[in-house]
C-alpha positions in Angstrom: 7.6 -17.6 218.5 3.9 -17.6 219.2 2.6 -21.6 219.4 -0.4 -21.6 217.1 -3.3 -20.8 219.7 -1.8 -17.8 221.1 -1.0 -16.6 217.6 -4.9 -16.9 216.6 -5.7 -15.0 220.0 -3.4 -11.9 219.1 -4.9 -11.8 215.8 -8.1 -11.5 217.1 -7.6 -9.3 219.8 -5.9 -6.9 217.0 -8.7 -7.5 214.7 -11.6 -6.4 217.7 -8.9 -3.5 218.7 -9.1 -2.5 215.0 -13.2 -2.5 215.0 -13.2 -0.7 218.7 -11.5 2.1 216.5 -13.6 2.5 214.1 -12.0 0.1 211.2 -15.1 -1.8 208.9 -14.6 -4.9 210.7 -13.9 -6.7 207.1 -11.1 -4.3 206.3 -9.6 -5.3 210.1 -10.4 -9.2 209.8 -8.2 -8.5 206.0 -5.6 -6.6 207.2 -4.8 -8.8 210.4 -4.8 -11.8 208.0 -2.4 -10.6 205.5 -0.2 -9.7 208.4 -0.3 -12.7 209.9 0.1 -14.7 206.3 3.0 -12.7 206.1 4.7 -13.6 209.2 3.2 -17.7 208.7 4.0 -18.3 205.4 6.4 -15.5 203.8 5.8 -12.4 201.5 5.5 -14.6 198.6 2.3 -16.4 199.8 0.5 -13.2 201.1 0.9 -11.8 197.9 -1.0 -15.0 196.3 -3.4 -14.9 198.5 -3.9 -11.2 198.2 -3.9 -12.0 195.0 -6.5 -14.3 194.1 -8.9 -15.3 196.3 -10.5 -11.7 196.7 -11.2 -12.8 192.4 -12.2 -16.5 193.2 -14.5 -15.1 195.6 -16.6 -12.8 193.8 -16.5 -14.0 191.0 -17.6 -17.4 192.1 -21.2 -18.0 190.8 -22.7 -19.1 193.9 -22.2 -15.9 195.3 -25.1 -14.5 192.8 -27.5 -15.6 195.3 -26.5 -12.6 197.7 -27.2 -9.2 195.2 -30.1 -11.0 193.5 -31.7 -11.3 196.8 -30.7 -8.1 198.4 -32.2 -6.5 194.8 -35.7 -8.7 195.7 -36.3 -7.2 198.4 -35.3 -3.7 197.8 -37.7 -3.7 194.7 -40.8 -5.0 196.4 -39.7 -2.8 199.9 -40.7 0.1 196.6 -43.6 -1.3 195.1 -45.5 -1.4 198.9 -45.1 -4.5 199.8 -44.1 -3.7 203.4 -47.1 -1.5 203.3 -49.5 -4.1 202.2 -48.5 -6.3 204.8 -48.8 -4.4 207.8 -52.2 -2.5 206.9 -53.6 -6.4 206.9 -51.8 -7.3 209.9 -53.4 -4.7 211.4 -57.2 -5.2 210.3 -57.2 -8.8 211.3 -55.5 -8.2 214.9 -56.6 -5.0 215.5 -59.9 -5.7 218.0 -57.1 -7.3 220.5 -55.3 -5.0 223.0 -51.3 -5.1 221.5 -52.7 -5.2 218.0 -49.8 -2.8 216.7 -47.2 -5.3 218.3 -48.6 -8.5 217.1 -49.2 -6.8 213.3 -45.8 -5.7 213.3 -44.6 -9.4 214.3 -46.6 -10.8 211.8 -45.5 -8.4 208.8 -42.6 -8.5 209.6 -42.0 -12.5 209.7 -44.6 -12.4 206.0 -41.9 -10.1 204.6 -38.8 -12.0 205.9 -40.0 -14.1 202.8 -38.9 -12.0 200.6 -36.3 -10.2 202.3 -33.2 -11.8 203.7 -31.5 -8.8 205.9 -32.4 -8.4 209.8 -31.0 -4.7 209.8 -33.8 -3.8 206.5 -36.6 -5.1 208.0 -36.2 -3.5 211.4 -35.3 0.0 209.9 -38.2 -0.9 207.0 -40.8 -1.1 210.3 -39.5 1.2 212.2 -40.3 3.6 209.7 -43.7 2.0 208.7 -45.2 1.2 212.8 -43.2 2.8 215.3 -45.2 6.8 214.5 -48.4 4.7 214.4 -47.9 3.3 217.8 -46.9 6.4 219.3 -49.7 8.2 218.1 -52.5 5.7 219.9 -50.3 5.8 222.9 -48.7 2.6 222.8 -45.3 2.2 225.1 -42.6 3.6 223.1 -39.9 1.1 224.8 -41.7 -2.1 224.1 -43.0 -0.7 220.6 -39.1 -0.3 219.6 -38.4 -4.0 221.2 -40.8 -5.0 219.4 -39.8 -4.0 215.8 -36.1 -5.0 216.6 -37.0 -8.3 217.6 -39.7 -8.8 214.5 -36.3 -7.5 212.1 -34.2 -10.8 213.0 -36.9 -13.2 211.7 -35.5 -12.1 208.5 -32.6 -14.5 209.3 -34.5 -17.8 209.7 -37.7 -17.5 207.1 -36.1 -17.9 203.6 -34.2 -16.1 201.8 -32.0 -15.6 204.3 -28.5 -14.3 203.1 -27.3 -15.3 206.9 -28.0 -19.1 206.0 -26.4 -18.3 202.3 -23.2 -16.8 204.3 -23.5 -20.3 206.3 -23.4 -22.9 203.3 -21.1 -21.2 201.2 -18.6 -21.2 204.0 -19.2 -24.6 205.5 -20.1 -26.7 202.5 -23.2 -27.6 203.8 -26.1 -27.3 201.4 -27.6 -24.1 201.5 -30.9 -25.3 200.0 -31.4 -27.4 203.0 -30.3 -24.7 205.2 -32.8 -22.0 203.7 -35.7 -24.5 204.7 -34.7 -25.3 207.7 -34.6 -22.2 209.1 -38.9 -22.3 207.8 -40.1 -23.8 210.9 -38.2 -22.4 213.7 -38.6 -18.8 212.0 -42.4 -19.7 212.6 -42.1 -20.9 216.0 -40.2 -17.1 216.7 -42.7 -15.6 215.1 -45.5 -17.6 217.5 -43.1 -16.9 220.3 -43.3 -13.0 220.2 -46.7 -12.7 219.3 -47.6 -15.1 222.5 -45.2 -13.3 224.3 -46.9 -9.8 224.0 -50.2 -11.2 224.4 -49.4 -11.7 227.8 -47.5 -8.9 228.7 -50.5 -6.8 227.8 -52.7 -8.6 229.9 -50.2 -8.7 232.7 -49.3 -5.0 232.2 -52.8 -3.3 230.6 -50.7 0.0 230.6 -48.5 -1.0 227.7 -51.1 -0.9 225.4 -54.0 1.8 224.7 -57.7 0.2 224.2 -58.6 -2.1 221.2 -59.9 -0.9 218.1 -63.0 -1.7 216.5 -63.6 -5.1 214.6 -62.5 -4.6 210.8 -65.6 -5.2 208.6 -65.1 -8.2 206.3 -64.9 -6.6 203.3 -62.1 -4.6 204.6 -60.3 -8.1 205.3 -60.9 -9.6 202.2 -59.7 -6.1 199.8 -56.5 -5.7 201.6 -56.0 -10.0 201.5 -56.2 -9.4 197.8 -53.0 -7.2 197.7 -51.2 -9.7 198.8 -50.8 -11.3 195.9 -47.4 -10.2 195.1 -46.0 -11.3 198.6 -47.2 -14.9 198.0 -46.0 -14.7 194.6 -42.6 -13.5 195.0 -42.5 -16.5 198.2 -43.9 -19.1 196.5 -41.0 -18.7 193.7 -38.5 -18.4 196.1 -39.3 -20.9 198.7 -41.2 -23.3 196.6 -38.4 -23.5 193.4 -36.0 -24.6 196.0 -38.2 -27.0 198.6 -39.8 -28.5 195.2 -36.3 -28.5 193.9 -37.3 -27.0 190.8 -34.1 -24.1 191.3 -31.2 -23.9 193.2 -31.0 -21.1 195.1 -29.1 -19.1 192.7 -31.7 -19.6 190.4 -34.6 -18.9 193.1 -32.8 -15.2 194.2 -33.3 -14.5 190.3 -36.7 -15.8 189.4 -37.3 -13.5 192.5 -35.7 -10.3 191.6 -37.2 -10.7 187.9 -40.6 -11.4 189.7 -40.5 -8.4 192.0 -39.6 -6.4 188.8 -42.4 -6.9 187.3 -44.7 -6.9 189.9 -43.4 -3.2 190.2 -44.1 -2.5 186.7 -47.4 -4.0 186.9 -48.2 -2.0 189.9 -47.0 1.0 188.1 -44.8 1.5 191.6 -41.6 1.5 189.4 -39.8 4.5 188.4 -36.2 5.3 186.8 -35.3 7.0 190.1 -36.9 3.9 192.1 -34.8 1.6 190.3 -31.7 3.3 190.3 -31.8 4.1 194.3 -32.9 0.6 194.3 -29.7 -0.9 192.1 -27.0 1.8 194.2 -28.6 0.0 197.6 -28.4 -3.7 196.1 -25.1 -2.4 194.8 -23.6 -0.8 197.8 -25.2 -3.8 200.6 -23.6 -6.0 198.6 -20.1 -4.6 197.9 -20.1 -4.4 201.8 -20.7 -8.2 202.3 -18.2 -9.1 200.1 -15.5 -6.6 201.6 -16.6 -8.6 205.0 -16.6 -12.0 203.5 -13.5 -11.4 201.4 -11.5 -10.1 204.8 -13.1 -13.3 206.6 -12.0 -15.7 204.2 -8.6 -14.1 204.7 -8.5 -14.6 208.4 -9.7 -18.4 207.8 -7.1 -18.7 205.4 -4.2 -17.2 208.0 -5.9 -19.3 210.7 -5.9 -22.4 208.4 -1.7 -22.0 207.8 -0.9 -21.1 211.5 -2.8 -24.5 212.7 -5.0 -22.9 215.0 -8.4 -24.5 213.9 -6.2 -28.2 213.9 -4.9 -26.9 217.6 -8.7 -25.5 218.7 -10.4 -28.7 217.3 -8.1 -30.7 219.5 -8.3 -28.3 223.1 -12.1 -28.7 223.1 -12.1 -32.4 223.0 -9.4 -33.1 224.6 -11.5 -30.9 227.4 -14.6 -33.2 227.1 -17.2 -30.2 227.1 -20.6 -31.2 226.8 -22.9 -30.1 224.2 -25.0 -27.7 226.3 -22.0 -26.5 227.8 -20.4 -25.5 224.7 -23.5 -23.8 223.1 -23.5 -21.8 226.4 -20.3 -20.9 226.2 -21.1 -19.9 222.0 -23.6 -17.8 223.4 -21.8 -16.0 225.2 -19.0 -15.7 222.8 -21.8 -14.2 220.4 -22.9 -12.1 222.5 -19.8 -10.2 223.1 -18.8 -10.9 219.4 -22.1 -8.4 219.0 -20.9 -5.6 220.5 -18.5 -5.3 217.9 -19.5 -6.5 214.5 -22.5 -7.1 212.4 -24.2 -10.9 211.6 -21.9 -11.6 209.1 -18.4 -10.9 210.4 -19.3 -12.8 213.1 -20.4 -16.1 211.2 -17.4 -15.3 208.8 -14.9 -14.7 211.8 -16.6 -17.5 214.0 -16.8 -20.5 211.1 -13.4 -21.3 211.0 -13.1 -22.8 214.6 -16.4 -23.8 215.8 -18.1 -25.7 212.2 -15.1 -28.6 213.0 -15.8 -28.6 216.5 -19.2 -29.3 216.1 -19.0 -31.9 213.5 -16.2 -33.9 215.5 -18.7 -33.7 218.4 -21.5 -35.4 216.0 -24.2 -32.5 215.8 -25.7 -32.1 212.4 -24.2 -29.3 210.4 -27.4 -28.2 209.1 -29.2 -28.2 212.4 -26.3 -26.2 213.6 -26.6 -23.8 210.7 -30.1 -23.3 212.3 -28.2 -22.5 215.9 -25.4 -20.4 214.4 -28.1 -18.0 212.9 -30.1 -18.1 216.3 -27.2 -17.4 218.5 -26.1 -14.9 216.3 -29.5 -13.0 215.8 -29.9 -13.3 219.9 -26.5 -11.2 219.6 -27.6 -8.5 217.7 -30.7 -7.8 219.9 -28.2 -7.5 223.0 -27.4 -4.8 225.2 -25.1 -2.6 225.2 -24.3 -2.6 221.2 -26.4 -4.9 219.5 -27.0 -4.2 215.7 -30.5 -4.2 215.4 -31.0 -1.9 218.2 -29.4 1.1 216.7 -31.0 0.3 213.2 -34.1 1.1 215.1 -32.8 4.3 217.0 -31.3 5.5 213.3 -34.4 4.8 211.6 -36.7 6.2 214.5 -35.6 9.6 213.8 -34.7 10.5 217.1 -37.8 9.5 218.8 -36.2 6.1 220.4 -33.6 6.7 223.1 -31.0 3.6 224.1 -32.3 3.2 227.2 -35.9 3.1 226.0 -35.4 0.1 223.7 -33.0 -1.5 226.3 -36.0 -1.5 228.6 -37.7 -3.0 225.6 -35.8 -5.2 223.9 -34.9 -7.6 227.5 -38.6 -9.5 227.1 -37.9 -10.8 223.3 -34.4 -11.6 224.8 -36.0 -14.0 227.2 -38.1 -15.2 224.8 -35.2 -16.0 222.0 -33.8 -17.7 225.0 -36.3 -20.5 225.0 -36.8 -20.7 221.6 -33.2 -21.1 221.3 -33.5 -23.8 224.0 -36.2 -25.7 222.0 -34.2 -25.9 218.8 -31.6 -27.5 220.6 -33.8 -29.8 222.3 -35.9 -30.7 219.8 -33.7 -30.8 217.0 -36.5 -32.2 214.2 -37.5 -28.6 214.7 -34.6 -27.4 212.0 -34.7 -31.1 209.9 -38.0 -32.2 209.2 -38.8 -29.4 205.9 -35.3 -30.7 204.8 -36.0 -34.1 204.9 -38.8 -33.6 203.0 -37.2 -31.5 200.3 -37.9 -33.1 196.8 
């Protein structure tokens, strides 16, 4: 019989053999689970568990949060939001060689606000920049880079479904989580824009000649549409920092407010919402499938002793801190070539939240690591997520080893943000400490 380590490592080497061939990696983590329940605990208690946490799950309340976001942003992606935020990007960067970069940087992060999915927003400005950087002759490799790297800014800035996933499976609060990730989805933000300012200036080529100045009055029109973004944020992230809502509440007062912003606009039609309701629908029938199999694997891991045998290995092993987020990294980095964000936080959870609370780190700061390291994932060669949104969304106009040539700057530059969290960990926890 299997001791209780190598037991967890068969299960998931079956699990990744599973999603290697093609299996929705929350159907393998699921199937592996019941298995392995089966052989742990008996027929009888992997029929329970079959049973009724799939029930408890979804129909657990805090859960709303996830389709009531998801519907947010699908509704004000309709009503030109996305559009809004770009075209102003644009006018106040524009007279700066890498204009097009930096706008998309900055659109992106302002519509991370009301958007909590990495793989939407790069697909959403992929569609919206990427033909208007090829036509002024901007390079087509760092152009895609750029746009996948913008997309996973949509993890940190509130609402972010990642930091949802996070709470919800750790215990921590996810109103603290959702503002801490405020600050250090800034400083990313800062970070790429910096970033391609110099490699512009290093490398002229990259980018065509600036544009002329935008008049003022150009400024100040296309500021004025950008009332609904600040709006639909100010709800959001200001119910829950002022701790007038919880974040149930706050995905709500969101979806209703980007509702009728769209009706307002006249934007909304019975076609727009229905495609819009089958998307919110269909995203988040997937995330649960992936939740419901990870909760399974914890489950099996949980009866087999494997987290009470993994806790013990790494500190009986003394690893340092930096050494184990090293080692995370590169765990997530593999992890990425196989599975999206969420099967790998939902996967990951289970053995690396204890270990990091008996070594004394702060779970919420962590939370802001987890979604970091796992972001960094899905922006790495040869099979990260966000990469292929952008080649599917491109239309064939991206190749893989164009954006692999463009993704590796952002990769260095998520490295040192990465490295500033961790050493400056008031990065994550000042806005939380502040919370009312």
């Amino acid at each position: 019989m299997f001791d209780p380590l190598s037991l967890g490592a068969v299960a998931i080497a079956a699990m990744l053999i599973l999603a290697v061939l093609g299996v929705p990696v929350g159907i393998a983590m699921g199937s592996v689970a019941i298995v392995g329940l089966w052989v742990t605990g008996g027929a009888n208690f992997a029929l329970s568990v079959i049973t009724n946490l799939p029930f408890a799950t979804a129909s657990d309340y805090a859960f709303v949060v996830i389709p009531m976001f998801v519907l947010m942003g699908a509704i004000a992606s309709s009503s030109g939001i996305t559009n809004e935020l770009f075209r102003f990007s644009n006018l106040i960067l524009r007279s700066s060689r890498g204009a097009l970069y930096q706008a998309t940087i900055l659109s992106s992060a302002g519509f991370a606000a009301i958007s909590g999915s990495t793989l939407v927003n790069a697909a959403l400005f992929t569609r919206i920049a990427l033909g208007e950087m090829l036509r002024l002759g901007y390079d087509k490799a760092l152009s895609a880079g750029a746009i996948a790297a913008a997309g996973t800014i949509a993890a940190l800035i509130p609402p972010s479904i990642s930091f949802v996933i996070y709470g919800l499976l750790t215990g921590e609060s996810v109103a603290e989580l959702l503002i801490a990730g405020m600050l250090p989805g800034i400083l990313t933000a800062a970070a790429y824009m910096v970033g391609v300012y110099f490699f512009v200036r290093l490398r002229p080529e990259l980018a065509p000649e600036p544009q002329p100045r935008a008049s003022l009055r150009e400024i100040g029109h296309s500021a004025l549409n950008l009332w609904a973004t600040f709006l639909l944020a100010a709800l959001v992230i200001g119910g829950i920092y002022l701790g007038y809502t919880t974040p149930s509440g706050a995905g709500a007062l969101g979806a209703t407010g980007a509702l009728l912003i769209a009706l307002f606009r006249r934007k909304l039609t019975w076609a727009s919402l229905s495609d819009n309701l089958r998307s919110t629908a269909a995203v988040t029938a997937s995330l649960f499938i992936v939740i419901i199999g990870g909760l399974m694997f914890t489950r099996f891991f949980l009866v087999a002793g494997t987290v009470t045998d993994a806790t013990s290995l790494m500190q009986s092993l003394e690893i340092s801190p930096m050494a184990f987020i090293i080692l995370l990294a590169f765990v997530f980095v593999i992890l990425g070539m196989f599975m999206d964000p969420m099967a790998m936080q939902v996967m990951t959870l289970p053995f690396v939240y204890p270990i990091v609370t008996s070594m004394g780190f702060d779970g919420i700061w962590f939370g802001v690591i987890m979604v970091k390291l796992v972001e960094l994932a899905v922006l790495s060669p040869p099979v990260g997520m966000n990469l292929f949104a952008v080649i599917g969304a491109s239309e064939g106009r991206v190749k893989l080893p164009e954006i692999y040539r463009g993704i590796l700057p952002f990769i260095v530059i998520e490295v040192i943000v990465l490295a500033l969290l961790i050493a400056f960990p008031q990065i994550s926890l000042w806005l939380p400490g502040q919370m009312m």
